[in-house]
C-alpha positions in Angstrom: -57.4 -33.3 -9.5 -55.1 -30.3 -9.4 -56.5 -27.0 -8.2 -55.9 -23.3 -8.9 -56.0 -21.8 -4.9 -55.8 -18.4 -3.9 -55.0 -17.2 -0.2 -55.9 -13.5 0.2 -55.9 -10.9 3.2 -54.8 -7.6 3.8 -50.9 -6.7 4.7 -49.6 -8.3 7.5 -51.5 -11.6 7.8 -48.6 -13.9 6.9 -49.1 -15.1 3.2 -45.4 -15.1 2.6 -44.7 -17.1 5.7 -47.3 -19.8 4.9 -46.2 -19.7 1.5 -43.0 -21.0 2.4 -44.4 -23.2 4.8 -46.3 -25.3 2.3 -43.3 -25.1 0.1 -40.7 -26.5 3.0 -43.7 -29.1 3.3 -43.9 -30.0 0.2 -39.6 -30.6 0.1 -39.2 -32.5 3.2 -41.5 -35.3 1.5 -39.3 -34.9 -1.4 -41.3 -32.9 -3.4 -40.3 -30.1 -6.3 -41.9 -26.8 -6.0 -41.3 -23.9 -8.0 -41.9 -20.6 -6.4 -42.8 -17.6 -8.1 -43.2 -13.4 -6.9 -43.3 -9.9 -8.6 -40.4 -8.5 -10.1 -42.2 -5.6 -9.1 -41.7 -6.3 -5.4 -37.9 -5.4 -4.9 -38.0 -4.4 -1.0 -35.5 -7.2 0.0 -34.3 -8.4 -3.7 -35.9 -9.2 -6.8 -36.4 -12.8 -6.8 -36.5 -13.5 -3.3 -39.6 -14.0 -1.1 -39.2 -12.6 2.3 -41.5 -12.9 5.6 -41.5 -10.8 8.1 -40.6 -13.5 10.6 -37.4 -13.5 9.0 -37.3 -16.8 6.7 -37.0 -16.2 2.9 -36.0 -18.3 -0.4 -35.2 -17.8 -3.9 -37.6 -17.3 -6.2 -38.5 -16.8 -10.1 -39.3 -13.2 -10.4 -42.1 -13.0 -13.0 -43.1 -10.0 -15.1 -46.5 -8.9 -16.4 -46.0 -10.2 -20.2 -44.5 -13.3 -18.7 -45.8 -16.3 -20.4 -46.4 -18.7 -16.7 -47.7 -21.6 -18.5 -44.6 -21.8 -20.7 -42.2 -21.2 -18.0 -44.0 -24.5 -16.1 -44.4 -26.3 -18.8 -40.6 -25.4 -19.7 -39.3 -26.5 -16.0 -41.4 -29.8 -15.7 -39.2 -31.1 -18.1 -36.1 -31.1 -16.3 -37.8 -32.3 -13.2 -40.9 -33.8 -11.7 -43.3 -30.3 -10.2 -45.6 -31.3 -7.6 -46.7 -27.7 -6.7 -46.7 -24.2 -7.9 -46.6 -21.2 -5.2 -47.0 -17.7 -6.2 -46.2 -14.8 -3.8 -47.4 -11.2 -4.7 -50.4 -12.5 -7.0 -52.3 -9.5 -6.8 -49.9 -8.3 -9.5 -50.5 -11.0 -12.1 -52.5 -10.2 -15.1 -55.5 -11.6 -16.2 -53.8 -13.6 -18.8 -51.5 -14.8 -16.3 -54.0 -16.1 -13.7 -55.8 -17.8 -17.0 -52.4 -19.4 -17.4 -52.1 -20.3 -13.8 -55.3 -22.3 -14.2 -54.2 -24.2 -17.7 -51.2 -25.2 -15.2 -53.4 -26.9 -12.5 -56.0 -28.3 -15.3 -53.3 -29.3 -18.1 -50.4 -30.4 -16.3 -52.2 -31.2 -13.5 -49.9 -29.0 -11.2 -51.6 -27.6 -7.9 -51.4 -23.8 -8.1 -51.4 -22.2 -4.7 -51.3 -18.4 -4.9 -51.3 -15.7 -1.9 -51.8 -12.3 -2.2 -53.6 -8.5 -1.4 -57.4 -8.4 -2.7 -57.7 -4.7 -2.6 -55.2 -1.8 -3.1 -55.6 1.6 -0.3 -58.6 2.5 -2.4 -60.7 -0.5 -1.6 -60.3 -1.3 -5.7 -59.3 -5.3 -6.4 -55.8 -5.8 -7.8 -55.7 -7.6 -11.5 -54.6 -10.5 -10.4 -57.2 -10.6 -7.2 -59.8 -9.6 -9.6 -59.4 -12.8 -11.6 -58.1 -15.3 -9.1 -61.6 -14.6 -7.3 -63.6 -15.4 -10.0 -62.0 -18.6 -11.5 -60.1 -19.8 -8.4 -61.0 -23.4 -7.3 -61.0 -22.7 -3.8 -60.9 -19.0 -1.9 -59.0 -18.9 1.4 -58.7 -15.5 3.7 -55.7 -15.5 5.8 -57.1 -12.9 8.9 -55.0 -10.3 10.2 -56.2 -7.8 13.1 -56.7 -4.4 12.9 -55.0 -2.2 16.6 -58.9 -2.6 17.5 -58.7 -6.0 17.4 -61.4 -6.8 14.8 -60.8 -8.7 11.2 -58.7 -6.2 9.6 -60.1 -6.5 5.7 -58.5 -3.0 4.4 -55.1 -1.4 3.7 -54.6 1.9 4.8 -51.6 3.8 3.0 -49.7 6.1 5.5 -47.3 9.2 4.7 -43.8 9.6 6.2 -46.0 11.4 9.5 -48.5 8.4 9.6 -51.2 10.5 8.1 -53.7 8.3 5.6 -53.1 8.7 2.0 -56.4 8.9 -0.1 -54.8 9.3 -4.1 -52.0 8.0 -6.1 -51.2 5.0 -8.1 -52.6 2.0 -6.9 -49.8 0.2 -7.1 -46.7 1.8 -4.5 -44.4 -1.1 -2.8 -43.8 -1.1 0.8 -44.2 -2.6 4.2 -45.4 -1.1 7.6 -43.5 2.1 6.7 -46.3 2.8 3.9 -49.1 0.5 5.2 -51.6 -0.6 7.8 -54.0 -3.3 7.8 -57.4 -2.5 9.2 -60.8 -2.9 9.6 -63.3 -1.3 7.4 -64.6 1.0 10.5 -61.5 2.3 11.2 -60.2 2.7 7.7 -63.8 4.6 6.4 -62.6 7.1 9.5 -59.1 6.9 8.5 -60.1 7.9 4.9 -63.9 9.6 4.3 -64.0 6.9 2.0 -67.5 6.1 0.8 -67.0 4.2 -2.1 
């Protein structure tokens, strides 16, 4: 039976990187995968998945009103699909992720998705929100905070390093703009308190 899988963490922890790893396993036993990220995320290129260990490939870039069952249903046609590997899923919508679960219970397509659970505020992303409640299996991928413990948060940083408490939740960026921590450090970071 095909599964709906999400892989979450805080920044750093190397989704992207085993993204791409399952996907390069998956095509040197000469299977079809189709990899998907934001359109939002256009650090490097739209369409592209990057890692920070410096490996990458070509992606679909998808949009929020993007129908994903459609598009698989669409590209199974011309081919045989033996996985499904979405990068950046935090920013799926609610539909989507319902759509990425008719893909692993329909066409019987394993979904494997890897993203952020929480913004800088501590609030879960859309697409988190919903992968974590109708997911088939939950995986953390653990980063460290400098202290060394699990880091769990995402601190947002100013151009001077200081933490940034408001704005939208959603701002692109890498270790310019963010910092994976623990909780400790990022409640004395921040004065959050929920």
């Amino acid at each position: 039976m095909a599964k709906l899988y999400f892989y979450y963490s805080a920044m750093n922890a190397g989704k992207s990187t085993t993204l791409l790893q399952s996907s390069f396993n998956y095509q040197e036993r000469g299977m079809n995968t189709l990899l998907l990220t934001a359109a939002l995320d256009d650090r490097y290129k739209t369409g592209a998945i990057n890692s920070r260990l410096g490996i990458d490939s070509n992606a679909v870039a998808f949009q929020g009103d993007m129908d994903l069952f459609s598009y698989v249903a669409t590209d199974m046609k011309d081919r045989p699909l033996h996985c499904v590997l979405v990068d950046e899923a935090q920013f799926l919508s609610k539909q989507q992720v319902f759509q990425l679960a008719a893909v692993a219970d329909s066409l019987k397509v394993p979904v494997l998705c890897y993203g952020l659970r929480t913004d800088f505020q501590a609030n879960l992303f859309e697409g988190s929100q919903w992968l974590l409640a109708i997911a088939d299996e939950l995986n953390e991928l653990k980063t460290i905070c400098n202290c060394g413990s699990k880091a769990t948060m995402n601190l947002r940083i100013d151009e001077n390093g200081k933490a940034v408490t408001k704005g939208e939740s959603i701002e692109i960026g890498g270790n310019e703009r963010y910092v994976a921590m623990c909780r400790k450090h990022f409640v004395e970071k921040t004065g959050w308190q929920g």
